[in-house]
C-alpha positions as CSV (number, residue, x, y, z in Angstrom):
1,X,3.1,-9.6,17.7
2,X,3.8,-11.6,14.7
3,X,7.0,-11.0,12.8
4,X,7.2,-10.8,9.1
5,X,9.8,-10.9,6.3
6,X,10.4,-8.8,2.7
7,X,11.5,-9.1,-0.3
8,X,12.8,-6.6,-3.2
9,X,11.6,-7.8,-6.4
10,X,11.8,-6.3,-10.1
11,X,8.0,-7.6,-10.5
12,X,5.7,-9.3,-8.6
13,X,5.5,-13.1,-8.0
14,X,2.2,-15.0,-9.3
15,X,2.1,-17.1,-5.9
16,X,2.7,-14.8,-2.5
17,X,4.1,-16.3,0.7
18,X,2.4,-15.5,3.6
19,X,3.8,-13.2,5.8
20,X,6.0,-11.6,3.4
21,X,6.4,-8.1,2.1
22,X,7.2,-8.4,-1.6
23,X,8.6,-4.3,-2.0
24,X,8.5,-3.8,-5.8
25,X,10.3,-0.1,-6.6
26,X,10.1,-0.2,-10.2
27,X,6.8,-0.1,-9.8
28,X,6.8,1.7,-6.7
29,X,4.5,-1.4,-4.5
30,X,4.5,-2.9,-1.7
31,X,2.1,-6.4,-2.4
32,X,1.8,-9.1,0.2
33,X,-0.8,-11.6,1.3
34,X,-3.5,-10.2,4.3
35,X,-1.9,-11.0,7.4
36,X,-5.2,-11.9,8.9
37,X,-4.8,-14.9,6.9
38,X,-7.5,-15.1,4.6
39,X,-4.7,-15.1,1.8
40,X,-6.1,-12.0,0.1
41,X,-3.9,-10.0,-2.0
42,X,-3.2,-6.6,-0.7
43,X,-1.5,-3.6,-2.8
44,X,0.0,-0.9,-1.1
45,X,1.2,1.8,-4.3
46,X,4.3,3.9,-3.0
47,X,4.1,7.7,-3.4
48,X,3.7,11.4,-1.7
49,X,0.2,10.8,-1.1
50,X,-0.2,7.3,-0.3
51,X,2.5,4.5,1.7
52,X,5.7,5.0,2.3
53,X,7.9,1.8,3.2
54,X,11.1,2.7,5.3
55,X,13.9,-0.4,5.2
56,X,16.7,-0.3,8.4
57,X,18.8,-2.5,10.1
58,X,16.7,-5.8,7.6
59,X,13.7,-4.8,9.0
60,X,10.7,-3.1,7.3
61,X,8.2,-0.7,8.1
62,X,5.2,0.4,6.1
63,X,3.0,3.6,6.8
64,X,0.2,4.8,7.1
65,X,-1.6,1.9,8.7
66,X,-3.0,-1.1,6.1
67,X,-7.0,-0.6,6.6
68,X,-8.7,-3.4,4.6
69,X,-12.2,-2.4,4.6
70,X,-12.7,-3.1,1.1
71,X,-12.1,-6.7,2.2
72,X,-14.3,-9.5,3.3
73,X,-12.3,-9.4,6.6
74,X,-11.8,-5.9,7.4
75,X,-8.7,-6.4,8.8
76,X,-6.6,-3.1,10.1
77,X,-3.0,-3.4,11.1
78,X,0.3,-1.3,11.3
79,X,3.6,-3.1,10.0
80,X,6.8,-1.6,12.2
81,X,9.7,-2.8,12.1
82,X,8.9,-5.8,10.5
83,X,6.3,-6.3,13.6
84,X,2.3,-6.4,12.8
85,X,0.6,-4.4,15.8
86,X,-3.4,-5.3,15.3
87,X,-6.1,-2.8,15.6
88,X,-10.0,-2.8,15.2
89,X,-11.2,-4.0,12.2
90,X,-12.0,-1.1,9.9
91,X,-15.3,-0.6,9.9
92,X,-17.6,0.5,6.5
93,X,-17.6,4.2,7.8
94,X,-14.1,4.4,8.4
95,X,-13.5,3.1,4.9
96,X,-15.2,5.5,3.5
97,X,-13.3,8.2,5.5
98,X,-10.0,7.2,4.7
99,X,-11.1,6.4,0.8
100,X,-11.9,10.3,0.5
101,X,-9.4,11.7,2.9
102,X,-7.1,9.3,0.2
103,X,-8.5,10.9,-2.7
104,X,-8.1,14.7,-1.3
105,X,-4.3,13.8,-0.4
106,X,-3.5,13.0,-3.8
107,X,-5.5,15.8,-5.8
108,X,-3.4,18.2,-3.3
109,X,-0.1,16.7,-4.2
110,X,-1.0,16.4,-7.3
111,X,-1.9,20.3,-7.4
112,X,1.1,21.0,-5.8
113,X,3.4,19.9,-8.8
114,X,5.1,22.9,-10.0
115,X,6.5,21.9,-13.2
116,X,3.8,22.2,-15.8
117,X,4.8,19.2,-17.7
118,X,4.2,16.9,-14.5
119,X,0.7,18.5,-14.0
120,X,-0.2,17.9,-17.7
121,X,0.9,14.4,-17.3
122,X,-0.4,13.5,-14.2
123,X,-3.8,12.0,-14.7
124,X,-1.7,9.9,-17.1
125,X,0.3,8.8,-14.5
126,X,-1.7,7.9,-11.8
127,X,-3.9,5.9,-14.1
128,X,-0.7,3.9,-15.0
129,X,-0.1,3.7,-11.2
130,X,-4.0,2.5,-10.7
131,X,-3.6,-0.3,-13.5
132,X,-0.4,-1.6,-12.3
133,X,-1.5,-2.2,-8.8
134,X,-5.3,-3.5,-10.7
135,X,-2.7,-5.7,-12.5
136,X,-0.8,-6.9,-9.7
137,X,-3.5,-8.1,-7.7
């Protein structure tokens, strides 16, 4: 299992290095380079419905799994503990599953904002969230 490091940033760097983690909270990101090695930039947003990243003892851990099927290389890996643990490239159907099972989790947490304010606001904000991570990459 290969071994990789992370970084807290305030913004993310124009030139990645591999194997790295850059964790951006004020944009609430996690951006590194695929770890297949085909030097593709991958954007992980932080939120209820999408990663979560999990920093202990100077090791980091990002979940769900990172399933590239949008990517040339389909490459599907977890990251524990600052450990990459390979599985089976993601194939088109499974993208598709996880794009919509994606999209359902974040309607429902989205519906299950009480406050009418963050509701009202909401489309606003996860546009904002969509075009940072757009912009990052």
């Amino acid at each position: 299992m290969r071994t990789i490091t992370h970084v807290l940033v305030d913004s993310v760097p124009k030139v990645l290095a591999p194997h790295t983690l850059y964790v951006c909270p004020g944009y609430d990101l996690v951006v590194h380079l695929c770890l297949c090695g085909c030097a593709t930039k991958v954007v992980t947003p932080l939120g209820p419905a999408e990663w979560s990243v999990r920093l202990e003892d100077d090791t980091i851990s990002l979940t769900p799994s990172i399933g590239n099927g949008a990517l040339a290389c389909r490459s599907h890996y977890w990251i524990t503990r600052s450990r990459v643990r390979w599985l089976p490239q993601i194939t088109a159907r499974q993208h598709a599953v996880a794009a919509a099972r994606d999209d359902r989790d974040m309607a429902a947490h989205l519906a299950r904002e009480r406050v009418w304010w963050r509701r009202l606001t909401a489309p606003v904000r996860l546009r904002a969230q969509r075009w940072r991570a757009r912009r990052a990459s």
